[in-house]
PATIKOL-260125 format. One line per field, with one value per residue (C-alpha): residue number from 0; residue in three letters; chain; x, y, z. Coordinates in nm, 4 decimals. Layout:
N
num (NUM:...);
residu (Ala:...);
chaine (A:...);
xx (X:...);
yy (Y:...);
zz (Z:...);
//
This chain:
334
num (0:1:2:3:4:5:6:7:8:9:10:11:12:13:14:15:16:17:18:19:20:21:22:23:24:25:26:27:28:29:30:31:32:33:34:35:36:37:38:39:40:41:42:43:44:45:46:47:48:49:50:51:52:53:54:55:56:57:58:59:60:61:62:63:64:65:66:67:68:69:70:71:72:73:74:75:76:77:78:79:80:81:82:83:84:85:86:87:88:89:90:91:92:93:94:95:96:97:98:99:100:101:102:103:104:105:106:107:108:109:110:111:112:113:114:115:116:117:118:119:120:121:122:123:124:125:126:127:128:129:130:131:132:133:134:135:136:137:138:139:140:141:142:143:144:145:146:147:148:149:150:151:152:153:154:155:156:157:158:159:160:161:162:163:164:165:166:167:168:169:170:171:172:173:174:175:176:177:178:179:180:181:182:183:184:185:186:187:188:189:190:191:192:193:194:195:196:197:198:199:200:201:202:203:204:205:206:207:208:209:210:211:212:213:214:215:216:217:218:219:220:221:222:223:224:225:226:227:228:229:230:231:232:233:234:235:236:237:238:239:240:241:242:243:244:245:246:247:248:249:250:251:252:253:254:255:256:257:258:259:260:261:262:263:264:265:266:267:268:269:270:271:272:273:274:275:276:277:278:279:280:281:282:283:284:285:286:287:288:289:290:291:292:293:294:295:296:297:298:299:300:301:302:303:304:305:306:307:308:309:310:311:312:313:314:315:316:317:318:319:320:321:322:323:324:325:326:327:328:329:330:331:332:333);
residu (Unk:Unk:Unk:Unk:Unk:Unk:Unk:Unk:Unk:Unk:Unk:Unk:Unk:Unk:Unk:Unk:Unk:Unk:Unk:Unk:Unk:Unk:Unk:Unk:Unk:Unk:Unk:Unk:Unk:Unk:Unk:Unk:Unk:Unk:Unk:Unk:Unk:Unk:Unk:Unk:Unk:Unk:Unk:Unk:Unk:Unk:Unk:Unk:Unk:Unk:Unk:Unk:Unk:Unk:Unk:Unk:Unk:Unk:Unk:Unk:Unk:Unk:Unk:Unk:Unk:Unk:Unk:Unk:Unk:Unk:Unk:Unk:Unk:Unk:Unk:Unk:Unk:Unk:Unk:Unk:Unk:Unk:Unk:Unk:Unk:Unk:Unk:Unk:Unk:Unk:Unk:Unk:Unk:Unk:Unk:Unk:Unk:Unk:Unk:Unk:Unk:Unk:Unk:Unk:Unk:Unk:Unk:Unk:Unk:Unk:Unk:Unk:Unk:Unk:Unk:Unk:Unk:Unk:Unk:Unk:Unk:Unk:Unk:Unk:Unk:Unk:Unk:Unk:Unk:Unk:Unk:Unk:Unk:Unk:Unk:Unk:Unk:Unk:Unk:Unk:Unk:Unk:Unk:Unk:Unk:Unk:Unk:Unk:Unk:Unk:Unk:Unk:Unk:Unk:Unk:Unk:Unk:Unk:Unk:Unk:Unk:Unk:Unk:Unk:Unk:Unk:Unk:Unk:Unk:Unk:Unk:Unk:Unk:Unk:Unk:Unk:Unk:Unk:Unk:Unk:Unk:Unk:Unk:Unk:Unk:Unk:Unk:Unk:Unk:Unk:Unk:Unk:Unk:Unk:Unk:Unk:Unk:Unk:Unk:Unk:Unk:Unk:Unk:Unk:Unk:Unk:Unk:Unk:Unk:Unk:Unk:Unk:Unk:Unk:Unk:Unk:Unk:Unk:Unk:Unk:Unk:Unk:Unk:Unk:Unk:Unk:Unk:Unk:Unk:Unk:Unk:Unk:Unk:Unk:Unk:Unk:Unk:Unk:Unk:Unk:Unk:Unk:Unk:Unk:Unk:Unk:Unk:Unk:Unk:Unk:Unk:Unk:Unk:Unk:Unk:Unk:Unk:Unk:Unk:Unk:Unk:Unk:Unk:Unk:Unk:Unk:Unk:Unk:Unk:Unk:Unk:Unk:Unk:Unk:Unk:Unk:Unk:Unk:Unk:Unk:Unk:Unk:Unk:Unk:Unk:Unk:Unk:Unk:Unk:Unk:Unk:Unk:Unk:Unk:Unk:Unk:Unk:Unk:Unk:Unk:Unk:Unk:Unk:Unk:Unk:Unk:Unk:Unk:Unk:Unk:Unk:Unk:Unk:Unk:Unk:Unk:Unk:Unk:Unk:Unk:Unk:Unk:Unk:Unk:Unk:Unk:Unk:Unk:Unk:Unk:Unk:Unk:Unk:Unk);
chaine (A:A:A:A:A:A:A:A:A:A:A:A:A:A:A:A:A:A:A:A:A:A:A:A:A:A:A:A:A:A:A:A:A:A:A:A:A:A:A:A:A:A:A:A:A:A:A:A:A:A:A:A:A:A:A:A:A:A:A:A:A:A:A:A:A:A:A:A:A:A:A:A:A:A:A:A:A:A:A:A:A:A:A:A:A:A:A:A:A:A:A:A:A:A:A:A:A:A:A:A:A:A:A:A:A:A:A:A:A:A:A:A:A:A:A:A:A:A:A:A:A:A:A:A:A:A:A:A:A:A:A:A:A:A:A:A:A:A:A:A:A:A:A:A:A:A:A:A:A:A:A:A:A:A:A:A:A:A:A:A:A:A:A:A:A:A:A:A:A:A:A:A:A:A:A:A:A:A:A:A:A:A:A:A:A:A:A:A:A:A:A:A:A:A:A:A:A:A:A:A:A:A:A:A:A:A:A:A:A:A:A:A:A:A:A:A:A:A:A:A:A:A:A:A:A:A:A:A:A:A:A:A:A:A:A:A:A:A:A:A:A:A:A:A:A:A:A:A:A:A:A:A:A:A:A:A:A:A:A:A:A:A:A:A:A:A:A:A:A:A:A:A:A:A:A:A:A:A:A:A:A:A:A:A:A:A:A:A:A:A:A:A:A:A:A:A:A:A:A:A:A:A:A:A:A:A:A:A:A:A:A:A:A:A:A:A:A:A:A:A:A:A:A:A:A:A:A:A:A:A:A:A:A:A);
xx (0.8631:1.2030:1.2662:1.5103:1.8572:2.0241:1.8044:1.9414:1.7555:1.9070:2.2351:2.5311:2.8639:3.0758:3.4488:3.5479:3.2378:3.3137:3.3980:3.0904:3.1757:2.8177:2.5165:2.2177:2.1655:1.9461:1.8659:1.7547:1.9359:1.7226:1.7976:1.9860:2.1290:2.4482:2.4086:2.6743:2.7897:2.9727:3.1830:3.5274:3.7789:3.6795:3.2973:3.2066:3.1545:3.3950:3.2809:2.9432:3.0259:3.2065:2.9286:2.7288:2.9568:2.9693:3.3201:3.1939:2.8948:2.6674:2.6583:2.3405:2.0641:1.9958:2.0512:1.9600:2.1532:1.8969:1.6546:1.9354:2.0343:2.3900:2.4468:2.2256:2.2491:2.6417:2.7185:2.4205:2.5444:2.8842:2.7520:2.5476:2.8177:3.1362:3.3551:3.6314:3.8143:3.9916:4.3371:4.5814:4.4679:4.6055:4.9231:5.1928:5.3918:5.1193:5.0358:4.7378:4.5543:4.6424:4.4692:4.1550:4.1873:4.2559:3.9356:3.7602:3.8754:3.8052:3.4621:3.4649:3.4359:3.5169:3.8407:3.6984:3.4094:3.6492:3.9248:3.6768:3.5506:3.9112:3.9681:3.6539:3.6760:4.0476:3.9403:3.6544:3.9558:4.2041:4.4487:4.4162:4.8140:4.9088:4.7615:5.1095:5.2804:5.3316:5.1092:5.4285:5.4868:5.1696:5.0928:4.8338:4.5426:4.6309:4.6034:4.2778:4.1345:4.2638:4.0588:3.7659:3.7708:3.8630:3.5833:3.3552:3.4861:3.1298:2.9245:2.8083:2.3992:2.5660:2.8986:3.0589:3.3026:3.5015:3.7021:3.7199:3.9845:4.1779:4.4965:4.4627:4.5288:4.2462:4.2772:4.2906:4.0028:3.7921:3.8584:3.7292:3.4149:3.3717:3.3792:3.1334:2.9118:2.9048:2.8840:2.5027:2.4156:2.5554:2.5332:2.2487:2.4087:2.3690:2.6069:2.7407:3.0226:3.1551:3.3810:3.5198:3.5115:3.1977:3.2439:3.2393:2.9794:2.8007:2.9427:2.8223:2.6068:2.1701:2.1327:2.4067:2.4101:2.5943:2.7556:2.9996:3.0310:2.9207:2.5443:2.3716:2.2837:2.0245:1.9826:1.8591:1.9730:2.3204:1.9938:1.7666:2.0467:2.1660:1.7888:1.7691:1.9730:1.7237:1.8922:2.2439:2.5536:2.7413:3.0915:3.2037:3.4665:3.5092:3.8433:3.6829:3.7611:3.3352:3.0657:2.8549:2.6099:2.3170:2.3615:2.3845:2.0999:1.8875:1.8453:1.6059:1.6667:1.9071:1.7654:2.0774:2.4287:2.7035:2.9912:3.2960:3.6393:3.5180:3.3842:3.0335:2.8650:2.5263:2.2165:2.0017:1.7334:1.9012:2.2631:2.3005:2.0354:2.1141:2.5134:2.4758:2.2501:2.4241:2.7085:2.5293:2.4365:2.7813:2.9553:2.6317:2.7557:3.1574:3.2835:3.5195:3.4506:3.7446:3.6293:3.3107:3.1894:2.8610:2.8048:2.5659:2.4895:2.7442:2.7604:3.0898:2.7501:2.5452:2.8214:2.8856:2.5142:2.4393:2.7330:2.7994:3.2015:3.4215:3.4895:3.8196:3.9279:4.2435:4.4339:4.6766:4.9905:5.2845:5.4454:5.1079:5.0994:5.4437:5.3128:5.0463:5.2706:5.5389:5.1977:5.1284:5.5032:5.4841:5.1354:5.2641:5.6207:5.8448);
yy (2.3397:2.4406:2.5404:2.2612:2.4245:2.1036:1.8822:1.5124:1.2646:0.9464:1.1214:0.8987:0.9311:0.6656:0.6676:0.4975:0.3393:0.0889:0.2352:0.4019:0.6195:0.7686:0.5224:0.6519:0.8834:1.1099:1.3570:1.7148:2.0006:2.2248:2.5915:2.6621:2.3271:2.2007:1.8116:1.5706:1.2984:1.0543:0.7664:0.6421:0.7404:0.6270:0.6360:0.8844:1.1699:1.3945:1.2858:1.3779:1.7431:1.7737:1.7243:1.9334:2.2263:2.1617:2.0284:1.7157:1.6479:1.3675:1.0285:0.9697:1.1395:1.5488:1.8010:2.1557:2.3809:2.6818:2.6150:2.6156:2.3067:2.1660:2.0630:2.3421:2.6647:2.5283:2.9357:3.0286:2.7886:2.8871:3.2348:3.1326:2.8904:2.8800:2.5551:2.4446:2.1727:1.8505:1.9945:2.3222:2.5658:2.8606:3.0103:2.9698:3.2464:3.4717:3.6416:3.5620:3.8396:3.8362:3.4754:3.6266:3.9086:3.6659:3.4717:3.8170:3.8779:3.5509:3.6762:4.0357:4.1015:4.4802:4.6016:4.8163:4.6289:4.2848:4.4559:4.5026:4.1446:4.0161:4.1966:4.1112:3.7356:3.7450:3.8583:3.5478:3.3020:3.4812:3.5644:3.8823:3.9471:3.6680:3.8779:3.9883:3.6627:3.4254:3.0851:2.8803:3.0150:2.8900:2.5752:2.2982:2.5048:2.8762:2.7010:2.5322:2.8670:3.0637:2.8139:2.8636:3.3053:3.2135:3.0359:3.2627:3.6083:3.5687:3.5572:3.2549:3.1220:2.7482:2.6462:2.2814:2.1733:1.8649:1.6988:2.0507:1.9077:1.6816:1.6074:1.8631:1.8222:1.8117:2.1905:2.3347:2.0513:2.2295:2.5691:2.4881:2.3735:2.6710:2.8740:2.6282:2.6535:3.0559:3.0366:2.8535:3.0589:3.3887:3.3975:3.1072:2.9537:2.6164:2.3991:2.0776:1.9070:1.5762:1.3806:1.0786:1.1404:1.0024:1.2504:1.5612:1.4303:1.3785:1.7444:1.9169:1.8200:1.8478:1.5683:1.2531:1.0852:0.7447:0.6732:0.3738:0.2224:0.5136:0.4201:0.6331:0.3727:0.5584:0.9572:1.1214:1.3408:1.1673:1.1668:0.9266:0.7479:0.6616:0.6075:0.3391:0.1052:0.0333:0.0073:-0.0731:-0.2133:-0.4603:-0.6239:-0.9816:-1.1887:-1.5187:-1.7663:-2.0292:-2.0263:-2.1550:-1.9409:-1.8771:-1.6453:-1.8461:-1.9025:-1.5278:-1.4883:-1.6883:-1.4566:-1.2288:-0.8405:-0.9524:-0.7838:-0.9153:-1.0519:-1.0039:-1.2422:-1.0126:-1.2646:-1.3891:-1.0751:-1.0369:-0.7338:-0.7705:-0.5020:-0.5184:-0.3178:-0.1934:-0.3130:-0.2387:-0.5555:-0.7883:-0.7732:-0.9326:-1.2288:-1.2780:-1.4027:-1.5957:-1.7678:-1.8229:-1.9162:-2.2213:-2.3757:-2.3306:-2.0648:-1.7909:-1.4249:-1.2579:-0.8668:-0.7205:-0.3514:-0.1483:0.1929:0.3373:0.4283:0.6225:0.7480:0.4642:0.2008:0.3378:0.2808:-0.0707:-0.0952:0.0085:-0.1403:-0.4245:-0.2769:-0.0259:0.3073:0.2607:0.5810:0.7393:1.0330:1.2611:1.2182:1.4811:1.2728:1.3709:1.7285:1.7753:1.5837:1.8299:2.1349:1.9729:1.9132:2.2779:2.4197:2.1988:2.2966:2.6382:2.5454:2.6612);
zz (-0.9810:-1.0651:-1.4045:-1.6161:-1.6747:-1.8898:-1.9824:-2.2371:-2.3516:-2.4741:-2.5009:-2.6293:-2.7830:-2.9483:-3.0945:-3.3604:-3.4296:-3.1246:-2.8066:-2.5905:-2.4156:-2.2974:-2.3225:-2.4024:-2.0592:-1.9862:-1.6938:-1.6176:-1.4284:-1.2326:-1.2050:-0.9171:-0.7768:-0.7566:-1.0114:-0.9547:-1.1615:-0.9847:-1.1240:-1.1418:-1.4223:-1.7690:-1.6559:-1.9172:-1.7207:-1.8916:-2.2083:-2.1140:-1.9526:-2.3414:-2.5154:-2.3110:-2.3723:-2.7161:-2.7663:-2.8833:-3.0900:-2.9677:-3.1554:-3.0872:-2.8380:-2.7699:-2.5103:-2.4066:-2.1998:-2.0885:-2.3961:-2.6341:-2.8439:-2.7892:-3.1514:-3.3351:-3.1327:-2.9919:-3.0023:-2.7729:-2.5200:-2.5177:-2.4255:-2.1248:-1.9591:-1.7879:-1.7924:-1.5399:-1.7001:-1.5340:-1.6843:-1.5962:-1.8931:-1.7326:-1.9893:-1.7288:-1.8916:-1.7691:-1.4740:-1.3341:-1.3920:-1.7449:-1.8039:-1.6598:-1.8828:-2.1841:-2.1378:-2.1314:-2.4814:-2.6219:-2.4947:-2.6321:-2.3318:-2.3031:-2.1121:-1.8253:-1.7663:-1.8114:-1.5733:-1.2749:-1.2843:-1.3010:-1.0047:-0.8208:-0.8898:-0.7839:-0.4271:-0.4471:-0.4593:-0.2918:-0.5560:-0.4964:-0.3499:-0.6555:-0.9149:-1.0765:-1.0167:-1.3142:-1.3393:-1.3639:-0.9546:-0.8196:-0.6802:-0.7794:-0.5384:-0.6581:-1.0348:-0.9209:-0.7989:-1.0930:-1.3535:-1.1292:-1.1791:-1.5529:-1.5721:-1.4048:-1.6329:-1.8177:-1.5573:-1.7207:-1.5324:-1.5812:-1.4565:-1.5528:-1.3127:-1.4455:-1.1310:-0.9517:-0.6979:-0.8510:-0.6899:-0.4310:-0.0785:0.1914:0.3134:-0.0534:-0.0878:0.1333:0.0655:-0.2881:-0.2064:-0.0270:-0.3463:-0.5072:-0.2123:-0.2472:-0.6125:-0.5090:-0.2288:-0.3205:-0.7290:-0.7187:-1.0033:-1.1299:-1.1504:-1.2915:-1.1516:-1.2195:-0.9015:-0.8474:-0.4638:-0.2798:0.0107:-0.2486:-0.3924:-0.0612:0.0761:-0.2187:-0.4378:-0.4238:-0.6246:-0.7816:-1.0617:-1.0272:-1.3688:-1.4399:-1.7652:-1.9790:-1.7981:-1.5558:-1.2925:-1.0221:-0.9582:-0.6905:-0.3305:-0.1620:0.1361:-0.0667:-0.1849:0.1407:0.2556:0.0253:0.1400:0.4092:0.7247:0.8599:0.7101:0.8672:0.7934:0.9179:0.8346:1.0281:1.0360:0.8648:0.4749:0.4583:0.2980:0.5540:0.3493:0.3779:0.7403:0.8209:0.6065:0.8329:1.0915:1.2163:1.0194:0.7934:0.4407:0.2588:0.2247:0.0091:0.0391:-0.1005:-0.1127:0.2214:0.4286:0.4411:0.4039:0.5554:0.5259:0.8245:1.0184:1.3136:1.3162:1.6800:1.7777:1.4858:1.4540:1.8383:1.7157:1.3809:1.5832:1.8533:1.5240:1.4020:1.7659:1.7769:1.4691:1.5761:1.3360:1.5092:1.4473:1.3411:1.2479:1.3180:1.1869:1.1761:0.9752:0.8883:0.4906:0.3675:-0.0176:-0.0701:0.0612:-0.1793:-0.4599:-0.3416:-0.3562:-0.7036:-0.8944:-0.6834:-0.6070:-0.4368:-0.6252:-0.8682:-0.8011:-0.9144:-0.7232:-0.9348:-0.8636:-0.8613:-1.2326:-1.3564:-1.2742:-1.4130:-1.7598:-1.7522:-1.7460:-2.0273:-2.2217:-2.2109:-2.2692:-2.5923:-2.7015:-2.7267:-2.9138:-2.6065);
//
């Protein structure tokens, strides 16, 4: 059995003695696999990757990151983990090189030794021909891929990933699970991302945890999760303004129906037979079938599923980006 990288129990944090943020979750990390927490923004999942690097101390609850206790041994943590965070840390007035060599120092990391990584994990995210430009000349990916080698100067066992490819397009998307994928395979490194995108989460990770509300609702593989919806998903909507749910219900491998503002989503044991005779039984009793689909279980299913609505996702927009950088010119008086 695979040893337990990060293992909470009951973990919860709370602000201003009202507002959970994390409720009481807990789950394990093995060593090795790439542990997904999935959930729209506000969820709790960057709360929960904060805690778990020891930015925030828990309200309630406890934790272990590779033996070591989050609250009590916080600097033995720090040692043994690498953190990619949601925002642009990078010091745009640097080159990129520099950065990397910046986080080496803030790990004592020695300047030989820390020189040869930065140029080794430059060539891993192909930065290598960027290396002497300044930050403030890259784009969204190139900053992306930069945070990733910062991240990785300490050869850390246990990488956090918080919204690795937010607000970046669907080519830089892809190269950048590429470098998570090698960081597995290659390094076999553990890592724990959170994503509000169902198909990252189904691309990358071993094992998702669905979290909305500060709660973790089910865990297991995107497989299992998919598996358990039983069967096939079908969407109807009729002309009729009727609810028909009961009706639908009625026949033969129907499992279950959902009437969503007046489509039906319908889970049934092979679609392919029973979407035919679900409206056979609507045409007998005179309603008109307007839109028809079957799919199979896909990760956005097993959302629906499990929290009973459609993902309220968020996509960074260009304002936001811009905010980010005036954020960062401020923070450092310029």
């Amino acid at each position: 059995m695979a040893e337990e990288v990060i293992k909470a129990e009951g973990l919860t944090k709370i602000f201003n003695k009202s507002l959970v943020a994390v409720d009481h979750v807990s789950f394990s990390v093995k060593s090795g696999e790439i542990f997904g927490f999935l959930g729209p923004n506000g969820a709790g999942k960057t709360t929960t990757i904060n805690m778990l690097i020891t930015v925030l101390k828990p309200t309630e609850g406890k934790a272990s990151v590779l033996g070591y206790d989050i609250v009590k041994q916080a600097n033995n943590v720090r040692k043994v983990i690498g953190v990619v965070p949601q925002e642009y840390t990078a010091d745009e007035d640097l080159t990129g090189c520099e950065n990397i060599m910046l986080c080496a120092d803030l790990y004592g990391i020695p300047r030989e030794i820390a020189k040869k990584r930065a140029l080794e994990l430059l060539e891993l995210v192909e930065l290598t021909q960027f290396k002497d430009k300044r930050v403030e000349t890259y784009s969204g990916g190139m900053r992306r891929r930069l945070e990733l080698a910062c991240g990785l100067i300490n050869r850390p066992k246990v990488l956090f990933l918080d919204e690795p490819t937010l607000g970046l397009d669907v080519q830089t998307r892809a190269a950048t699970w590429d470098y998570i994928r090698r960081l597995k395979k290659e390094y076999g490194m553990t890592l724990f991302m959170t994503t509000h995108y169902l198909e990252e989460a189904d691309a990358l990770c071993d094992r998702i945890a669905i979290i909305d509300y500060g709660k973790i609702v089910v865990t297991d593989t995107p497989q299992e999760l998919k598996h358990s919806l039983g069967g096939d998903i079908i969407t109807i909507s009729i002309k009729e303004n009727v609810d028909v749910s009961e009706l639908i219900r009625s026949v033969d491998h129907v499992k279950d129906v959902k009437n969503e503002n007046g489509s039906y989503r319908i889970k049934a044991e092979s679609g392919e037979v029973t979407a035919p005779l679900i409206i056979e039984a609507l045409r007998k009793k005179g309603y008109t079938v307007t839109k028809l689909s079957l799919t199979e279980p896909t990760q956005n299913e097993v959302y629906l599923e499990y929290t009973g609505r459609a993902m309220r996702a968020t996509v960074e927009s260009k304002e936001s980006f811009m905010a980010q950088r005036i954020k960062l010119r401020r923070a450092r008086g310029r």
